[in-house]
C-alpha positions in Angstrom: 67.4 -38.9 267.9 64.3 -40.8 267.0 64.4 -44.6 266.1 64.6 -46.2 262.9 61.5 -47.9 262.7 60.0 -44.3 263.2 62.3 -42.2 260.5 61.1 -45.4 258.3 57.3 -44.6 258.7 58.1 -41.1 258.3 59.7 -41.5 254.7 56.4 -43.9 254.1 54.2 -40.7 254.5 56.5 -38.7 252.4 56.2 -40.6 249.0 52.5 -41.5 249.7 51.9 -38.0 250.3 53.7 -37.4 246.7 51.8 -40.0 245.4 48.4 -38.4 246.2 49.6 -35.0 245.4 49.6 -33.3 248.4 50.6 -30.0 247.8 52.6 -29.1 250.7 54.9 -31.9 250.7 56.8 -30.4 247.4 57.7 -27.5 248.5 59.8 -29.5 251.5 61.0 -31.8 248.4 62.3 -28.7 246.7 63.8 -27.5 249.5 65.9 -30.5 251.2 66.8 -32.5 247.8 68.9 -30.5 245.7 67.5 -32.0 242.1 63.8 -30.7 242.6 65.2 -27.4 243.3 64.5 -26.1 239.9 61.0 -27.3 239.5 57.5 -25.9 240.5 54.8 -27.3 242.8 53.0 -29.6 239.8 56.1 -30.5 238.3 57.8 -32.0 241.8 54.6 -34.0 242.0 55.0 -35.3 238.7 58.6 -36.4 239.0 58.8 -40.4 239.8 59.7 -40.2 243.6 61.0 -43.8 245.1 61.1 -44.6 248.9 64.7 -44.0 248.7 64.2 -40.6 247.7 62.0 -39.9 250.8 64.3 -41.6 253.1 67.1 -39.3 251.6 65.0 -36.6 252.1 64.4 -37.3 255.9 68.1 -38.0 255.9 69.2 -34.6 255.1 66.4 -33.0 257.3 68.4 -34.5 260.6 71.6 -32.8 259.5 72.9 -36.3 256.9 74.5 -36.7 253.6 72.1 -39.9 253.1 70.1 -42.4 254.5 73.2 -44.5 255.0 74.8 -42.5 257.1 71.7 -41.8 259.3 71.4 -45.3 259.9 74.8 -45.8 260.3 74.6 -43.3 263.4 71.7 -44.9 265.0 73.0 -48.2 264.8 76.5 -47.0 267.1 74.0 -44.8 269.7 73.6 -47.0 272.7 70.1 -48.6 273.3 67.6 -46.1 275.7 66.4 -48.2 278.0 63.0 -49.3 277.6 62.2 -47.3 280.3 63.3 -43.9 279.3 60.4 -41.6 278.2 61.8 -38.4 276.4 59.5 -35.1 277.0 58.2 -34.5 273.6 58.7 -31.0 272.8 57.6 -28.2 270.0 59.5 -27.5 267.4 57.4 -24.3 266.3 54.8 -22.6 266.0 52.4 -20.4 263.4 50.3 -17.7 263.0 47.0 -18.2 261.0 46.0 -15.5 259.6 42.4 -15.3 257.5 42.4 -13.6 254.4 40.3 -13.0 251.4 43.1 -13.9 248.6 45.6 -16.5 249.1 47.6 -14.8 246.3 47.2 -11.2 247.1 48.1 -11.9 250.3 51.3 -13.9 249.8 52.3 -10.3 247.9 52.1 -8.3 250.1 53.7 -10.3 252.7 56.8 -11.2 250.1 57.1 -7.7 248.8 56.2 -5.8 251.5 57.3 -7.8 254.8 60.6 -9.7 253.1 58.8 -13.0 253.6 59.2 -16.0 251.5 56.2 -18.7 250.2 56.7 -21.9 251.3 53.8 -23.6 250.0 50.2 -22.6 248.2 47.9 -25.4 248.1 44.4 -25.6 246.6 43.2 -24.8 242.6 42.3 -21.9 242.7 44.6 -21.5 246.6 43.1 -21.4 249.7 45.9 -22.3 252.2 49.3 -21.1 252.3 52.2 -21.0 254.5 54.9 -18.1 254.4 58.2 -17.7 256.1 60.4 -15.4 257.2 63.5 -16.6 259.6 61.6 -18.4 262.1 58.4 -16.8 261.7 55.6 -18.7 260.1 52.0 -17.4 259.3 49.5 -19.7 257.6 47.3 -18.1 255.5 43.3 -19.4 255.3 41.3 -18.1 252.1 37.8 -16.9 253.7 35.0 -15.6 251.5 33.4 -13.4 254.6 35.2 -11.8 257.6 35.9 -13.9 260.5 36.6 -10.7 263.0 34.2 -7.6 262.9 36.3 -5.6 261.7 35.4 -2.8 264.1 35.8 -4.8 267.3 39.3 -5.7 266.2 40.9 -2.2 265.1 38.8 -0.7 268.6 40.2 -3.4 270.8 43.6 -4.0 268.8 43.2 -7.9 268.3 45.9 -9.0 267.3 46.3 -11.8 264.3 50.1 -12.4 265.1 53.5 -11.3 267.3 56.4 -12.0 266.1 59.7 -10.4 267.9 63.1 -9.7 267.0 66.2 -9.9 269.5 67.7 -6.8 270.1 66.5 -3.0 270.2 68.6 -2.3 267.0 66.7 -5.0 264.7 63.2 -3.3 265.8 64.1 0.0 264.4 65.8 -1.6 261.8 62.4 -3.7 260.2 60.5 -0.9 261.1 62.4 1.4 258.6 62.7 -1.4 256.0 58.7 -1.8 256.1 58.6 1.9 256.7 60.5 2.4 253.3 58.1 -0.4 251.8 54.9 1.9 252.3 53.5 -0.6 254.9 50.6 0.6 256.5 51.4 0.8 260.3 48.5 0.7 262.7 50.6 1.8 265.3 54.2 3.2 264.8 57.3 2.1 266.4 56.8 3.2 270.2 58.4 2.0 273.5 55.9 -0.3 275.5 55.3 0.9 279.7 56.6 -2.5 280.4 60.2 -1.7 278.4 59.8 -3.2 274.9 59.7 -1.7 271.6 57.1 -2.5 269.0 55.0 -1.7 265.9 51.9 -2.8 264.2 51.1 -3.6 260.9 48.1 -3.3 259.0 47.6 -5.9 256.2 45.4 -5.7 253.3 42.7 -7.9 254.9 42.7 -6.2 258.5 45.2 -8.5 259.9 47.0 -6.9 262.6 50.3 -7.6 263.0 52.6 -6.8 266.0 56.6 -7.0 265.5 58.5 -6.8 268.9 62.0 -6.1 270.5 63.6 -5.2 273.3 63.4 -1.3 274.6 67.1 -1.2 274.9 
């Protein structure tokens, strides 16, 4: 578990990040503290946000009720030694995919693919972040292509992979996007090496692969 003086800093950054308006920072407001739920993006930022609110939010994010009871567990963990150097590790990762309409895009990926916005910052957008499960993609709002379009649809670049776990969710997305009218740049097939998977075709090019296991 990380230290106080740490999860302090952290809630810092939170309300000076709502302070400045930072887009990205209410939809993670909404989302952990139950009385923001009902509000949009502008409104979040325009609520009066106190450090306690940010240190309940970072609370809840490492599985407490409240700040209290966070600190309250630090306090009884025995000291690490000095010494002791834990590995830091990743937490996740994301796809960025580059696309000519923030809002078009997060469409098509909500209607068609089942995933859900997280955050759109920028007026008018040009950065976003969508979620479905586990699997993040970014989006970046480009004005010109960043791939030639040719050299990625000979070569099959791909602009994300995302799996599943088991042979029976593969076919199921497939035939949820399949019913969707996705546009598949390659069909469900069984891979040489023993995996299942499909392509999709976005509306900006974007290739992306959804895998699973061939049996």
């Amino acid at each position: 578990m990380p230290n106080l003086q740490n999860l302090k800093k952290q809630a810092k950054l939170i309300q000076r990040w709502h302070r400045e308006r930072y887009y990205p920072v209410a939809a993670q407001i909404r989302a952990v503290l139950p009385r923001f739920r009902h509000l949009s993006d502008s409104e979040v930022l325009a609520e009066s946000f106190k450090l306690s609110d940010a240190q309940e939010m970072v609370a809840r994010q490492a599985g407490f009720e409240s700040w209290q009871a966070l600190k309250s567990r630090i306090d009884t963990m025995p000291q690490q030694s000095k010494h002791a150097h834990a590995k830091a590790g990743i937490s996740v990762t994301a796809a960025q995919l580059f696309v000519a309409d923030i809002k078009a895009s997060c469409s098509f990926l909500a209607e068609k693919l089942g995933f859900s916005v997280v955050f759109v910052y920028g007026q008018p957008p040009f950065y976003a972040q969508v979620r479905r499960d586990n699997g993040l993609l970014n989006l970046r709002c480009m004005d010109r292509p960043v791939i030639d379009p040719a050299l990625r649809e000979r070569e099959s670049l791909l602009s994300a992979d995302m799996a599943v776990n088991t042979h029976e969710e593969i076919k199921q997305l497939f035939l949820e996007f399949q019913a969707k009218g996705v546009t598949f740049f390659q069909p469900l097939k069984k891979t040489p090496w023993g995996a299942k998977n499909f392509i999709v075709k976005d509306p900006d090019g974007n290739l992306l692969l959804f895998a699973g296991p061939g049996e």
